[in-house]
N, C-alpha and C positions, 0 to 999 in steps of 0.2 A: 179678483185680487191677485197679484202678481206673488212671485215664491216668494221675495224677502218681506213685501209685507207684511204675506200669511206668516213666516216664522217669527215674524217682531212680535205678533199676536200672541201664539203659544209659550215664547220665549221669557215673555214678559210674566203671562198666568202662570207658567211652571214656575219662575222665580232662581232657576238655575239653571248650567247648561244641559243640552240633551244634545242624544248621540243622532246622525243625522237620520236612522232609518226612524228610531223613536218622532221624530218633529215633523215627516212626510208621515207619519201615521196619522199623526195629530191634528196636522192641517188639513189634511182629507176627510179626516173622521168628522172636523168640525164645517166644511162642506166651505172652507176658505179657497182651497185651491183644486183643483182635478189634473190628471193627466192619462193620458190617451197610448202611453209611453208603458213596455215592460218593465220598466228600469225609472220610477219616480226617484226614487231614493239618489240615484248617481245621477238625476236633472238635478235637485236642491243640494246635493252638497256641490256639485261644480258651479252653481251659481252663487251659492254663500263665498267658495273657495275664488271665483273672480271678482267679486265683492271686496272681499279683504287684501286679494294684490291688486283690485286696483286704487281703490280710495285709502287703501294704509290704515293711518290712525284717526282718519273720518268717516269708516268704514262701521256701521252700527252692531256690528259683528266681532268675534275674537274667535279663533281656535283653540282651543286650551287642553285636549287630543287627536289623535285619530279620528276623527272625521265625527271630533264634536264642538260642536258650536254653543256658544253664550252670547249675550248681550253686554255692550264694552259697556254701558254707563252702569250696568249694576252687578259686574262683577268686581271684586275688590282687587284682584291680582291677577295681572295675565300669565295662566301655567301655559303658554304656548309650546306645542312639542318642538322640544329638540329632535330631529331625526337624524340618523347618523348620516354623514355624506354620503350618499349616492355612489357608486361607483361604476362605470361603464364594466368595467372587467365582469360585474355581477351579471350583465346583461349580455354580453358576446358568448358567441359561440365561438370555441378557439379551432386556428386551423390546424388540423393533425400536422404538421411539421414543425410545428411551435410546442407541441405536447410535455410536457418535463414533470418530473417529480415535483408536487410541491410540499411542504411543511408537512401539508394534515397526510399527503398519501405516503409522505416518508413516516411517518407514525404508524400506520396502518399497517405496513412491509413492515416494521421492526417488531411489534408487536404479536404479528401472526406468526413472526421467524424467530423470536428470542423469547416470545410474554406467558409461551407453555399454561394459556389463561390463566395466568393472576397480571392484577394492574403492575406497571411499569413508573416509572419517576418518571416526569419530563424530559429533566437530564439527562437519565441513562437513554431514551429513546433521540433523543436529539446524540450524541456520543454513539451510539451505535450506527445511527444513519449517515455520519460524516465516516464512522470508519470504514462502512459499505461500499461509500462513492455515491449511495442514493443521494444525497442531501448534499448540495452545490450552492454556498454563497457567500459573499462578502461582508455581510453584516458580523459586527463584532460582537453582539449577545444574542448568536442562534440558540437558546435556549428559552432567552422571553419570547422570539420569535415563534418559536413554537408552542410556547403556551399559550401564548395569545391566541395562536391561530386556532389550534383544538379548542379551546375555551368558547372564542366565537363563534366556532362552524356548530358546538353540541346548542348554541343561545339560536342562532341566527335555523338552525333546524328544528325547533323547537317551537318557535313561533310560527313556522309551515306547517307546523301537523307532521311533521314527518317522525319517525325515529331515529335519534342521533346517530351516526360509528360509534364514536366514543361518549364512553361513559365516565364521568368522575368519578372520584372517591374520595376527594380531598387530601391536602396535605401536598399535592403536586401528582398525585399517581392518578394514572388512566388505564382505560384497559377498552375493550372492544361490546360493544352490546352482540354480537355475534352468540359469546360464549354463555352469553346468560339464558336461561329456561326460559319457555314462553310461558308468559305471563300475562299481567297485566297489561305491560308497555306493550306488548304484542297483539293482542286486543284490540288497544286504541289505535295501533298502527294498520291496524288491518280496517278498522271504522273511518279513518279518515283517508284511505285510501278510495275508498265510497264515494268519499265527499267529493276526493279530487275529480274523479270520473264523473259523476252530478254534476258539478262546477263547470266541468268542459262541455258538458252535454251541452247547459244551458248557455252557455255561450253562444255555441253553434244555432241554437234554438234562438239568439239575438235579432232584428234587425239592422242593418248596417249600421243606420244612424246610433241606434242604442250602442252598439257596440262601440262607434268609436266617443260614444259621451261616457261610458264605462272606463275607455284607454286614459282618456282624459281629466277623468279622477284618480285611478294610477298612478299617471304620471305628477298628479298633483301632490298625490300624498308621497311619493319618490324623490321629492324637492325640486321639480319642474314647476317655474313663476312663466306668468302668462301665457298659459295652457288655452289653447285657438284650435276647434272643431274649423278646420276649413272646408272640407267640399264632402260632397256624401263619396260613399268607399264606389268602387269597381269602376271607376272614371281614368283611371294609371296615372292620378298624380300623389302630390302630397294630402292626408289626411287630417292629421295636428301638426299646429308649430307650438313652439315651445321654448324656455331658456332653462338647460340644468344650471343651479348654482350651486355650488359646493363653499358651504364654510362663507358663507356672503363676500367672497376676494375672487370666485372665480366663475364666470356665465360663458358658457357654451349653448351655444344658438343649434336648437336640433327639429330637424324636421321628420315626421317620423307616418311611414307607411302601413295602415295594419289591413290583414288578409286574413278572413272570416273563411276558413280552406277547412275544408273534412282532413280526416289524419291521411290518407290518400292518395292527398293533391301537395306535393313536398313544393317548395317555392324554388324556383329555378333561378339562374345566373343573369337570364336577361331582365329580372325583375330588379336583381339586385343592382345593374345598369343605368338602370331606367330612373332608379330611384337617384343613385350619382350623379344623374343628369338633368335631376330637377333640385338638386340644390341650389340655393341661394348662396350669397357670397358671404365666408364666413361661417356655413351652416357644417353641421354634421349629421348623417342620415341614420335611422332606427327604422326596420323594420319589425311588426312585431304581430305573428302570425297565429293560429289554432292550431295547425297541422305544424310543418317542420321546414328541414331547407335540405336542398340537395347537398353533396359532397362538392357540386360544380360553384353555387352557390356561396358556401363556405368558403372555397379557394378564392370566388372573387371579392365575396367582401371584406377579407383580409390581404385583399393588393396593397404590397408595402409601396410603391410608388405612386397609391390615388389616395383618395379621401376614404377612410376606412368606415366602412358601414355596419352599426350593430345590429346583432340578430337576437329576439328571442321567440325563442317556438312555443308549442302550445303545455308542453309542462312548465317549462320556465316560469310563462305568465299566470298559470293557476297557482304556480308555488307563491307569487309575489304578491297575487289577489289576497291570499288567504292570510302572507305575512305580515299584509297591511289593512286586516279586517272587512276586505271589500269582500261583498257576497256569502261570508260564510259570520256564524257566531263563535265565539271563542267561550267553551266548556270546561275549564280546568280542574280538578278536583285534588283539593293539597292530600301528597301522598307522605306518608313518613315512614322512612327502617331505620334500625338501630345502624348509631355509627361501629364500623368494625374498632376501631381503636377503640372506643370507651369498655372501660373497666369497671369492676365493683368497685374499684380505688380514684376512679374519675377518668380523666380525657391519659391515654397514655402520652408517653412521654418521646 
């Protein structure tokens, strides 16, 4: 029985949707499907997820999370995720002469230099970093800018297992997890630091192939449509093709090289060459690697006069495995402290 009709089977008995490692559980266990593969889990969601972009709304599938699937005729509403747009800038490795203060690291300097540890207002940190000279821009409300941007980086770190810089406090004040006593948050950060290290192991511990049917879900759950295993790895060409689309107005056609490298073996300048020169017309190159990339490397995939080729290394892509549920489970435990402002009189004022 092939993956999708084992899942119609389970799909249909559980009566709701299930998460994709749950449904490779369940088809295995009930001796519908086998695989010979370390990696079942990232065969059946990449095959549900080519499923659903390519037959659309005749597709007997529906997404309705991260990497969970239901049945379209007997679910009542498609909650399909919203993902936030993609952005390459997330995934480049920037070249040191393009380096510049941005929002969250002008927060950081104003903080360590004026915040004497207590939290800071947005404001006053945004105002102190323009009176510096740290904080350089044109926008006419660098203060939501900046909130926005700390607001995101403590969300979007958070969902990595990492431990944030900053910390809220509400009301618009931040301040630095630096200052704070180890604790609990430190704990968890030191346990999922674990993970990270696991995670890479197991990588490396991949087969080619697995590994690029793994990139391939990735890229899927990242807002890459029509995600294409082309040739097995170590052959020097392209790996996956793929289209980023951002906000369904914009498709960038990306071709994307990954190299299963020990920490070791840093990726050199003529790889990143090689790869420029197997693009298609049209296309944009990604390479995306375990180990790292040289400085020489870096300089050239940031040639302002070629085609600019993204880079992610091997922390990168464990940070993104984990912030999009691949390979790892999400354990969270609601923590609660007293808000400083409340009073025996209520919420101050």
């Amino acid at each position: 029985m092939s993956v999708l009709s084992a899942t119609i089977e389970v799909l249909k008995k559980a009566g709701k949707p299930l998460h994709a490692h749950e449904i490779t559980k369940l088809i295995i266990q009930a001796g519908l499907w086998k695989s010979e593969g370390k990696t079942p889990e990232a065969t059946v969601s990449a095959q549900l997820y080519s499923d659903i972009k390519t037959n659309g709304d005749k597709s007997a599938f529906i997404k309705v999370d991260p990497q969970t699937f239901g049945l379209r005729n007997s679910t009542s509403e498609s909650k399909e995720a919203k993902t936030d747009p993609p952005v390459l800038k997330k995934i480049m490795k920037p070249s040191p002469e393009n380096e510049s203060f941005s929002f969250s690291n002008c927060a950081q300097k104003v903080l360590e230099e004026f915040g004497s540890n207590e939290p800071m207002h947005y404001r006053e940190i945004t105002e102190k970093a323009l009176e510096k000279g740290w904080l350089v821009t044109g926008g006419k409300t660098p203060e939501a800018t900046m909130y926005a941007q700390m607001f995101t980086e403590i969300k979007r770190q958070q969902k990595r297992g990492e431990r944030p810089r900053f910390v809220q406090h509400g009301r618009g004040y931040f301040s630095l997890s630096q200052w704070e006593e180890c604790g609990l948050a430190s704990l968890i950060e030191q346990h999922n630091l674990q993970v990270r290290k696991a995670l890479h192991e197991l990588l490396l511990a991949m087969k080619p192939g697995e590994f690029e049917e793994l990139i391939s879900l990735l890229l899927a759950e990242m807002g890459f449509e029509m995600v294409e295993v082309t040739k097995l790895s170590g052959d020097g060409g392209i790996d996956v093709r793929g289209t980023l689309v951002v906000g369904d107005a914009v498709h960038i056609k990306m071709a994307v090289q990954v190299k299963k490298w020990k920490l070791r073996n840093n990726i050199q300048a003529p790889v990143v060459q090689q790869v420029r020169g197997s693009l298609g017309v049209h296309e944009q190159g990604l390479i995306i690697t375990t180990s790292d990339f040289s400085a020489g490397a870096v300089k050239e995939a940031a040639q302002h006069d070629k085609t600019p080729i993204a880079l992610m290394n091997g922390k990168q892509l464990v940070m993104l495995l984990m912030e999009h549920g691949i390979g790892v489970l999400r354990s969270t435990p609601d923590l609660f402290e007293i808000d400083g402002e409340f009073t025996a009189g209520g919420i101050a004022k």
